[in-house]
N, CA, C and O of each residue as an XYZ file, in Angstrom:
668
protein
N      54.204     20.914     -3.963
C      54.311     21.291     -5.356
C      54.217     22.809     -5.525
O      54.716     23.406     -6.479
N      53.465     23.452     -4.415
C      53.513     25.442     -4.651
C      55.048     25.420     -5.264
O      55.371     25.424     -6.452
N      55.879     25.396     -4.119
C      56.969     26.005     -4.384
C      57.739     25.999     -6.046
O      58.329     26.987     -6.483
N      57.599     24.804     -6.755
C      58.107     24.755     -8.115
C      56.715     25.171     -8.705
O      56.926     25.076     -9.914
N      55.431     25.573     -8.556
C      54.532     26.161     -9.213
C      54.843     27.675     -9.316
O      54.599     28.378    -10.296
N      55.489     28.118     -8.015
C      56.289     29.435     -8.311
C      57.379     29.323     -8.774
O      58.100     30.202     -8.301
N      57.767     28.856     -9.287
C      59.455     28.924    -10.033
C      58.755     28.799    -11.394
O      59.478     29.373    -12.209
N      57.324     28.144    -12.185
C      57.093     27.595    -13.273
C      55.526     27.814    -13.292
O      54.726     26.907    -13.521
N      55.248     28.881    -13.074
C      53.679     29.265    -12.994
C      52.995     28.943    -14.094
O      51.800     28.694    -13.933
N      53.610     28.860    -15.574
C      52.879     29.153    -16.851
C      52.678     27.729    -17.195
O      51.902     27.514    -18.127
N      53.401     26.412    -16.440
C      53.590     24.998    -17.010
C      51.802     24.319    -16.384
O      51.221     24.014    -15.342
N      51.584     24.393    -17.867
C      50.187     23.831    -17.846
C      49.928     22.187    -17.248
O      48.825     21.753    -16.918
N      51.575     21.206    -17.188
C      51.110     19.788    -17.049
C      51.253     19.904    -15.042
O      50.767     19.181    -14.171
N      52.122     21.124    -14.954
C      52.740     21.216    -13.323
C      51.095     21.729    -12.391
O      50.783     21.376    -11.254
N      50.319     22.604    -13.303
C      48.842     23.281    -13.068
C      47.899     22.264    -12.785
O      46.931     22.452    -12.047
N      48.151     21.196    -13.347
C      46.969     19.842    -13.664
C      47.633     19.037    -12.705
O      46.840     18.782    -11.799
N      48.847     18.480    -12.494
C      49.265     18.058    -11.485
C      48.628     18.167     -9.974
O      48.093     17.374     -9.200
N      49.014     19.779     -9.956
C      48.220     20.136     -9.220
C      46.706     20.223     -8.292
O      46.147     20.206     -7.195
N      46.648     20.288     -9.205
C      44.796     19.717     -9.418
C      44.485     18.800     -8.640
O      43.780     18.842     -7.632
N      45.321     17.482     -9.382
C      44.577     15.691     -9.099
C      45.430     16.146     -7.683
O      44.584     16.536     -6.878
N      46.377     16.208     -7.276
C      46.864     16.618     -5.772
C      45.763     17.254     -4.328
O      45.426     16.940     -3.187
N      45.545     18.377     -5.414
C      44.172     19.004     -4.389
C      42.944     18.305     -3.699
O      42.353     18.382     -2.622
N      42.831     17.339     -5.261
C      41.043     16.348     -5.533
C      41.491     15.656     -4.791
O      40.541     15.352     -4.070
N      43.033     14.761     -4.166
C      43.248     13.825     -4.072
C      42.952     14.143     -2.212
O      42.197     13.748     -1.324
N      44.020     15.041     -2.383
C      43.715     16.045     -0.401
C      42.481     15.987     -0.122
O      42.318     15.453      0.976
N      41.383     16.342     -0.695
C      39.930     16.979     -0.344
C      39.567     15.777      0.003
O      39.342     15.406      1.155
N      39.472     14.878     -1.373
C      38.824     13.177     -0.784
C      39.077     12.773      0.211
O      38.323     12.304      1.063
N      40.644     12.961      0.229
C      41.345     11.715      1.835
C      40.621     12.772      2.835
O      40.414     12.102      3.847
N      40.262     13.735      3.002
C      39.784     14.453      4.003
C      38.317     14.008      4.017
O      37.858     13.528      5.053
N      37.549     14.144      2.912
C      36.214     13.293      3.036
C      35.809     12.242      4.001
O      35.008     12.044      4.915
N      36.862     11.607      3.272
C      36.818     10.293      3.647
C      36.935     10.247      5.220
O      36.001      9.917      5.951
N      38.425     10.685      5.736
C      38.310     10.816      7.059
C      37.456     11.117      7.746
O      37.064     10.272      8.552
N      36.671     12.740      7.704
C      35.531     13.251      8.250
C      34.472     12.318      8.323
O      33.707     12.224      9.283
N      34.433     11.620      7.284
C      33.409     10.834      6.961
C      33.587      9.135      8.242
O      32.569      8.733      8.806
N      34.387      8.711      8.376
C      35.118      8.135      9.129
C      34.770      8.609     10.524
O      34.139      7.975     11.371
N      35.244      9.739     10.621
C      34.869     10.023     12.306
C      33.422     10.093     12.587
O      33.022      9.750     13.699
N      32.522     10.544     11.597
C      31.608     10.914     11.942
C      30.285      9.088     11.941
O      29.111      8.961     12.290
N      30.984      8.395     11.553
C      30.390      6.921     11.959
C      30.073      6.484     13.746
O      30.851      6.572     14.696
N      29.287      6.222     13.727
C      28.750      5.492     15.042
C      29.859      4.618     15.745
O      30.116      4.850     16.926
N      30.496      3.668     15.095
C      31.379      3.074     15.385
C      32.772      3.672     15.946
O      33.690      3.219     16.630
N      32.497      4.851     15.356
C      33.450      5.804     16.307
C      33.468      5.955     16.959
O      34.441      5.806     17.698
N      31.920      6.578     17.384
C      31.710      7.017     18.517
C      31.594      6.370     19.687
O      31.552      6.876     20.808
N      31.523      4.760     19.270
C      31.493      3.544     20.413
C      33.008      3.542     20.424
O      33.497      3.935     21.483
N      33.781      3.214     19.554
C      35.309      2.860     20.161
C      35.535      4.028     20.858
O      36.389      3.829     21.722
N      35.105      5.232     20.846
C      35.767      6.248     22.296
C      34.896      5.735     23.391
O      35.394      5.644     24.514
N      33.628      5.382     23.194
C      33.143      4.827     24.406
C      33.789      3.982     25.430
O      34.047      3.926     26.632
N      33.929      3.254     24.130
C      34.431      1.780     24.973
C      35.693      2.216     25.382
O      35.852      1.699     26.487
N      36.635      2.852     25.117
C      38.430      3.102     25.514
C      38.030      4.139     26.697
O      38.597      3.755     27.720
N      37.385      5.128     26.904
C      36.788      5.794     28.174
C      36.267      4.658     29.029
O      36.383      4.913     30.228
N      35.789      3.615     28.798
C      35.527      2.887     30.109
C      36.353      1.785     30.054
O      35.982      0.974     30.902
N      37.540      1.300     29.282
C      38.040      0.646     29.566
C      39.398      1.330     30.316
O      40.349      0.817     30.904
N      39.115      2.418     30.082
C      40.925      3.700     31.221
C      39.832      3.924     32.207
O      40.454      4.870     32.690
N      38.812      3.891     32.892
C      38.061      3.818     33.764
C      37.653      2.752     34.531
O      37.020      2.803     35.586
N      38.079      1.715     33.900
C      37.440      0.314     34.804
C      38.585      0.165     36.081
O      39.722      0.629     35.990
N      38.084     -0.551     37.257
C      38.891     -0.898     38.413
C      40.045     -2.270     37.602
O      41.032     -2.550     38.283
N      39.938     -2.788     36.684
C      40.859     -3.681     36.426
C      41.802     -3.009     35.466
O      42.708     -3.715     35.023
N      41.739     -1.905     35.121
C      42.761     -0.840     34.251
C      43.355     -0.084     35.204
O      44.585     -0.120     35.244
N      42.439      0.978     36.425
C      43.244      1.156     37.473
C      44.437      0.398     38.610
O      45.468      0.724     39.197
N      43.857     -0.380     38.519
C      44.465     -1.285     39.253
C      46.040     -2.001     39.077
O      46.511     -2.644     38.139
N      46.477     -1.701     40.055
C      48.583     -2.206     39.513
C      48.363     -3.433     39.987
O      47.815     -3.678     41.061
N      48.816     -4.297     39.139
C      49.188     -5.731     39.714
C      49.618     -5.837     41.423
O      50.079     -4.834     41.967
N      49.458     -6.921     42.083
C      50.136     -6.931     43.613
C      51.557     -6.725     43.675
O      52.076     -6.355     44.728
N      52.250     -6.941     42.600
C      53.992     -6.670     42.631
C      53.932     -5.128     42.507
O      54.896     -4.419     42.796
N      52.852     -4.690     42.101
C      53.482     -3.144     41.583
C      52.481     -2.229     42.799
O      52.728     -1.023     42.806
N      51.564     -2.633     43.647
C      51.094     -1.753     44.480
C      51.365     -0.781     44.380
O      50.783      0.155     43.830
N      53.030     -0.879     45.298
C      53.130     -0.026     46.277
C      53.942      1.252     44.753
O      54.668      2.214     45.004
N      53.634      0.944     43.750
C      54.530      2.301     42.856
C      53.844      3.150     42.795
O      52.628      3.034     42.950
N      54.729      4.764     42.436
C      53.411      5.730     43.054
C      53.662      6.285     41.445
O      54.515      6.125     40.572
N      52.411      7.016     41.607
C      53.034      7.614     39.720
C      53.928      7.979     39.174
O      53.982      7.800     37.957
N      55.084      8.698     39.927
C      56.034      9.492     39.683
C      57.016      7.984     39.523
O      57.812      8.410     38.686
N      57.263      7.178     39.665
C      58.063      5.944     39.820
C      57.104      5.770     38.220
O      57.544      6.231     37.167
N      56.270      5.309     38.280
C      55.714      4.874     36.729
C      55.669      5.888     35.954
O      55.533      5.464     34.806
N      55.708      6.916     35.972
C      56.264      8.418     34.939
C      57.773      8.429     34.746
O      58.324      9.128     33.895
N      58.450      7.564     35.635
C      59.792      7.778     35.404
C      59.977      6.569     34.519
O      60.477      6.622     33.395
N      59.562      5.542     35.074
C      59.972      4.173     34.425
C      59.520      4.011     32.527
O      60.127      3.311     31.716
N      58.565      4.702     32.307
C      57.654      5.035     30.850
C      58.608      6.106     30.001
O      58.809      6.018     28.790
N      59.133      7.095     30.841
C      59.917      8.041     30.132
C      61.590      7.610     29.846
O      62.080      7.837     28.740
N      62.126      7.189     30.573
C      62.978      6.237     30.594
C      62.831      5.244     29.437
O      63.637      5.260     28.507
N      61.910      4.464     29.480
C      62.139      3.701     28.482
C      61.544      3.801     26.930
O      61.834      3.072     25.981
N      60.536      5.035     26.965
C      61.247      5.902     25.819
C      61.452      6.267     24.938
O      61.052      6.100     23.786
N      62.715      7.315     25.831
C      64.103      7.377     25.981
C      65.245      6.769     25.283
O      66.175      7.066     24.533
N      64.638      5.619     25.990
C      66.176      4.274     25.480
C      65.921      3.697     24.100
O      66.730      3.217     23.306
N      64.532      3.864     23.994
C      64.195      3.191     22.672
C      64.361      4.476     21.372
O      64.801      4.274     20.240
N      63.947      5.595     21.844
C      64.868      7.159     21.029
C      66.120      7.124     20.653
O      66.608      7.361     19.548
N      66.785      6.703     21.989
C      68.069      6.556     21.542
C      69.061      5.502     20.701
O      70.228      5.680     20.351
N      68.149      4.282     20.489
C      68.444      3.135     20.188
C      68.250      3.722     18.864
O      69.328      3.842     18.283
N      67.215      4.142     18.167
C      66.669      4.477     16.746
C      67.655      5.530     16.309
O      68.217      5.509     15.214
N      67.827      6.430     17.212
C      68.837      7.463     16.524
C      70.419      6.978     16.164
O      71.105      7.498     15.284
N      70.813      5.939     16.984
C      72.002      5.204     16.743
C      71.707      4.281     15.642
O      72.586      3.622     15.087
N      70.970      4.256     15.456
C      70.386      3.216     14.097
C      70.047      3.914     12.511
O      70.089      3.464     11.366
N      69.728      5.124     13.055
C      69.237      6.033     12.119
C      70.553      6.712     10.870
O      71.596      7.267     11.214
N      70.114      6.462      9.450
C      71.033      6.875      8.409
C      70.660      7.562      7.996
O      69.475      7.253      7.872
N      70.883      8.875      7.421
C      70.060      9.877      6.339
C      70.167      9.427      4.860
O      69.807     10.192      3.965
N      70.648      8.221      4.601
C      70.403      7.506      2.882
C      69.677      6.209      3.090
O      69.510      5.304      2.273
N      69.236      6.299      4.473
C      68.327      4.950      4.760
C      66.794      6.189      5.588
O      66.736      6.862      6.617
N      65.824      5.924      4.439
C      64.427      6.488      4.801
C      63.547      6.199      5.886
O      63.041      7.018      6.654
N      63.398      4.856      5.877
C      63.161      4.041      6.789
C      63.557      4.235      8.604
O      62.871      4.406      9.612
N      65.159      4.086      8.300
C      65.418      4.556      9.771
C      64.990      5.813     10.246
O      64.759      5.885     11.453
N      64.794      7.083      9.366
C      64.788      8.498      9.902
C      63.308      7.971     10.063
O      62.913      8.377     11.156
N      62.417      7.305      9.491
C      60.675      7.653      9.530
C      60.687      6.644     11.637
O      60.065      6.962     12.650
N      61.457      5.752     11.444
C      61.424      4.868     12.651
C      61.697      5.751     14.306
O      61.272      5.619     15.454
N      62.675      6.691     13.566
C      63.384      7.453     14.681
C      62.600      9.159     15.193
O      62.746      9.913     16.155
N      61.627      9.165     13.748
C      60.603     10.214     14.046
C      59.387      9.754     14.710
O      58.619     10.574     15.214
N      59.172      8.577     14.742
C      57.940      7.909     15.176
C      58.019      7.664     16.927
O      57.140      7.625     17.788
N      59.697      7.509     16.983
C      59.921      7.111     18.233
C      59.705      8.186     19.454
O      59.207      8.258     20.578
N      60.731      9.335     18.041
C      60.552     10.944     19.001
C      58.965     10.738     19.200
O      58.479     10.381     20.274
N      58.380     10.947     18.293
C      56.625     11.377     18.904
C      55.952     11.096     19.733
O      55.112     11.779     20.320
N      56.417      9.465     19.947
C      56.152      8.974     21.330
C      56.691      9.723     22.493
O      56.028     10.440     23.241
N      58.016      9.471     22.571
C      58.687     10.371     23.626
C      57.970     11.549     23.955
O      57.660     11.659     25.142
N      57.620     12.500     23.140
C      57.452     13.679     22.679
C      56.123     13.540     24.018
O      56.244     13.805     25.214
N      55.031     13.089     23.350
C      53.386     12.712     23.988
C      53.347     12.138     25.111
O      52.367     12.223     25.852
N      54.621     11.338     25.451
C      55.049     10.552     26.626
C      55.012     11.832     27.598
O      54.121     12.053     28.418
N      56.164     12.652     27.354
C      56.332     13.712     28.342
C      55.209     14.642     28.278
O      55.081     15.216     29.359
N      54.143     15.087     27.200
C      53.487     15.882     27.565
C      52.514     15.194     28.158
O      51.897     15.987     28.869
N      51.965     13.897     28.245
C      51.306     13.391     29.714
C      51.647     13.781     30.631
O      50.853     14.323     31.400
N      52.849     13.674     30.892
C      53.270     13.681     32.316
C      53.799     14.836     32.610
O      54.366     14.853     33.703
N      53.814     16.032     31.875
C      53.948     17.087     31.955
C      54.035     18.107     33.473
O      54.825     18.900     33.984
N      52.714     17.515     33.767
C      52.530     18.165     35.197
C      53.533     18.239     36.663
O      53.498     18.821     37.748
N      54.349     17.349     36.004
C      55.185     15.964     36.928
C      56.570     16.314     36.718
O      57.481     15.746     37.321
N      56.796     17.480     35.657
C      57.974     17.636     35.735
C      58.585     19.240     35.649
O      57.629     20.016     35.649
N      59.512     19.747     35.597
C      59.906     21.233     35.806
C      59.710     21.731     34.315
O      60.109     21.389     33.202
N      58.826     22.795     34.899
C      58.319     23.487     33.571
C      59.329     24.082     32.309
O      59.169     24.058     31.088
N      60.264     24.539     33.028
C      61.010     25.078     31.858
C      61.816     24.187     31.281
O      61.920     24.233     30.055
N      62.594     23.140     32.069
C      63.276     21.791     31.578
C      62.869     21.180     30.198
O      63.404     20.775     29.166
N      61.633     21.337     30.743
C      60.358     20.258     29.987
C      60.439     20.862     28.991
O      61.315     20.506     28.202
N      59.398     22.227     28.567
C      59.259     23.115     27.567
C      60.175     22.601     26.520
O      59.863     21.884     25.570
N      61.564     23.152     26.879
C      62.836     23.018     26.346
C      62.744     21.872     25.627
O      62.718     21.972     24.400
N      62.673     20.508     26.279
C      62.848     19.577     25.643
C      61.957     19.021     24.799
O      62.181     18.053     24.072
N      60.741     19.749     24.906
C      59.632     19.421     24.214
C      59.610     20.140     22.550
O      59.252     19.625     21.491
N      60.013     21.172     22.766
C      59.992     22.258     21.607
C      61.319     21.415     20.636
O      61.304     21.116     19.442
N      62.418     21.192     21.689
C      63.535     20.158     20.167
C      62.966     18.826     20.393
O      63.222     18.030     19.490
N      62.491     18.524     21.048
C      61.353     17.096     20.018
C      60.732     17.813     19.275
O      61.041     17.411     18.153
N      59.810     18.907     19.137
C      58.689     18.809     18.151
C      59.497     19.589     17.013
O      59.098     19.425     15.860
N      60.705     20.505     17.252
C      61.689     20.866     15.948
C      62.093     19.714     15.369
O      61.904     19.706     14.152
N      62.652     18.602     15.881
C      62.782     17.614     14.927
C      62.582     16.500     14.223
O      63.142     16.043     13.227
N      61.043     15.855     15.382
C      60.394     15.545     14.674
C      59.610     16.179     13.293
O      59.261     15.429     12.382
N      59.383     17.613     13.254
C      58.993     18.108     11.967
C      60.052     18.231     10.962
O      59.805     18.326      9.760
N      61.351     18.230     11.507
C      62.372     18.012     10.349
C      62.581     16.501      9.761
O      62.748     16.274      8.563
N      62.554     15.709     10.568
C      62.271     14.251     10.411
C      60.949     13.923      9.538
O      60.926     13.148      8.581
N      60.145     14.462      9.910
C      58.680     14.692      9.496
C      58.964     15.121      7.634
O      58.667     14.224      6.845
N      59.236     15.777      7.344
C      59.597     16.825      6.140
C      60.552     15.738      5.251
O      60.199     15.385      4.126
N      61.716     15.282      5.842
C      62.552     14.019      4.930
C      61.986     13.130      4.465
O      62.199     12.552      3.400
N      60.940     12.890      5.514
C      60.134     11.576      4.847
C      58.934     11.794      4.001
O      58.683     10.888      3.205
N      57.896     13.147      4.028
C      57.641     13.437      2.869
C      58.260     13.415      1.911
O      57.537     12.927      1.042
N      59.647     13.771      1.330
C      60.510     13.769      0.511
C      60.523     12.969     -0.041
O      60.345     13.077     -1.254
N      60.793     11.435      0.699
C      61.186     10.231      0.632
C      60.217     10.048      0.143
O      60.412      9.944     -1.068
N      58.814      9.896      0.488
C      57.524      9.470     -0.464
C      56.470     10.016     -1.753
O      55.392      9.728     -2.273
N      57.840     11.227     -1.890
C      56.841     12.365     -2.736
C      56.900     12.106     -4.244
O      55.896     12.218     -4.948
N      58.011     11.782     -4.685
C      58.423     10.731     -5.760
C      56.967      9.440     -6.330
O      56.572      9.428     -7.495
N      56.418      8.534     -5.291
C      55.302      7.304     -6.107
C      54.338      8.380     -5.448
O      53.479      8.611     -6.299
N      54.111      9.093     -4.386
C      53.027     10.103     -4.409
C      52.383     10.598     -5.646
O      51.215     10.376     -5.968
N      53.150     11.209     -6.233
C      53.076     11.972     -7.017
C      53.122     11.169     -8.307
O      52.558     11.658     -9.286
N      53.566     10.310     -8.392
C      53.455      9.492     -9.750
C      51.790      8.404     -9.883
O      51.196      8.052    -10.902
N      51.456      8.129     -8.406
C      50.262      8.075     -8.102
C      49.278      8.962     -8.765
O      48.456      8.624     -9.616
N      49.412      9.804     -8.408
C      48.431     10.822     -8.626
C      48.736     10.868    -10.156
O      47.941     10.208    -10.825
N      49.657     11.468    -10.809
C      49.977     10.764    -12.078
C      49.393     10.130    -12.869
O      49.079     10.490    -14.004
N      49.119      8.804    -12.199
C      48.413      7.556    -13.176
C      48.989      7.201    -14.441
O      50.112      6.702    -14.503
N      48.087      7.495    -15.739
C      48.806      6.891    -16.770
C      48.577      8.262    -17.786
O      48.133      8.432    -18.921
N      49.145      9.135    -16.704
C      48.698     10.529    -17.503
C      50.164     11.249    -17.991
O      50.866     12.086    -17.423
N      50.253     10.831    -18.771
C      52.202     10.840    -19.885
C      51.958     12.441    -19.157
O      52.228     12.460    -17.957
N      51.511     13.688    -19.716
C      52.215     15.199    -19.507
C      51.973     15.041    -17.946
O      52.954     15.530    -17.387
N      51.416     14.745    -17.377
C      51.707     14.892    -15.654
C      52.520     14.258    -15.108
O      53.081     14.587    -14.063
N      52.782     12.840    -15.994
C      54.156     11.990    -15.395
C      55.879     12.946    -15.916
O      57.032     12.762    -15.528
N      55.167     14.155    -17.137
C      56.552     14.147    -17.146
C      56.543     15.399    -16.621
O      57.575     15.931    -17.032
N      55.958     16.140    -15.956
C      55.565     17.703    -14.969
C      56.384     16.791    -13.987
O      57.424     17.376    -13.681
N      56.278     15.581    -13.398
C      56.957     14.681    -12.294
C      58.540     15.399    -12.532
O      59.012     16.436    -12.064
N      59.031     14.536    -13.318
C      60.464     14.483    -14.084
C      60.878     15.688    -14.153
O      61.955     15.941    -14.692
């Protein structure tokens, strides 16, 4: 909302808008903080640290012994990959949905490779990492778009001059 607050600085319903936007940010941040900082948090990292630590998480099935990481870094990135590419062939820019599906997919990809980062040629990588994270944030940005409309009418409520600061 800055940006049309600078085009319309003096609009008192666009100012108040504003506002319930801010109150609305601060809370969901509350809330979160508030969230992490529970006990129960602090056990589910427990427990996921010893469950990527236990000998039955290390452990490859007897069919998969003999794979060495680089075979399971390939086989994970690979597939993806395929599933990136499946979404982007699927993906419409008047269908919201597909772009949010096909940004979700990049991110995976994206986190996929920076695991395995170590494992692969640095500058290759870089490269491909930086246009994942360029377009997942452009992907990222459409779909704010896409939700900024009941966002904002949310915040709104049944408040007529802020519903029509919306409009």
């Amino acid at each position: 909302i800055s940006p049309v607050i600078a085009d319309m600085p003096n609009d008192p319903a666009l100012l108040a808008l504003s506002a319930v936007i801010t109150e609305r940010q601060y809370q969901t941040r509350l809330e979160a903080m508030h969230a992490l900082a529970q006990p129960a948090y602090g056990h589910l990292q427990l427990r996921a640290t010893a469950l990527l630590n236990s000998p039955a998480f290390i452990a490859l099935p007897d069919h998969q012994s003999q794979a060495t990481l680089s075979e399971f870094a390939q086989t994970q990135l690979q597939a993806h990959c395929a599933r990136t590419i499946t979404h982007a062939a699927r993906a419409h820019a008047d269908e919201p949905n597909s772009l949010h599906r096909l940004r979700i997919s990049i991110k995976r990809l994206r986190y996929a490779m920076e695991f395995f980062r170590a494992m692969m040629p640095t500058k290759a990588c870089n490269k491909i990492l930086q246009n994942l994270a360029a377009t997942q944030e452009k992907l990222g940005q459409l779909n704010d778009l896409a939700g900024a409309g009941s966002v904002l009418m949310h915040c709104a409520a049944s408040d007529s001059n802020l519903r029509q600061a919306i409009n």
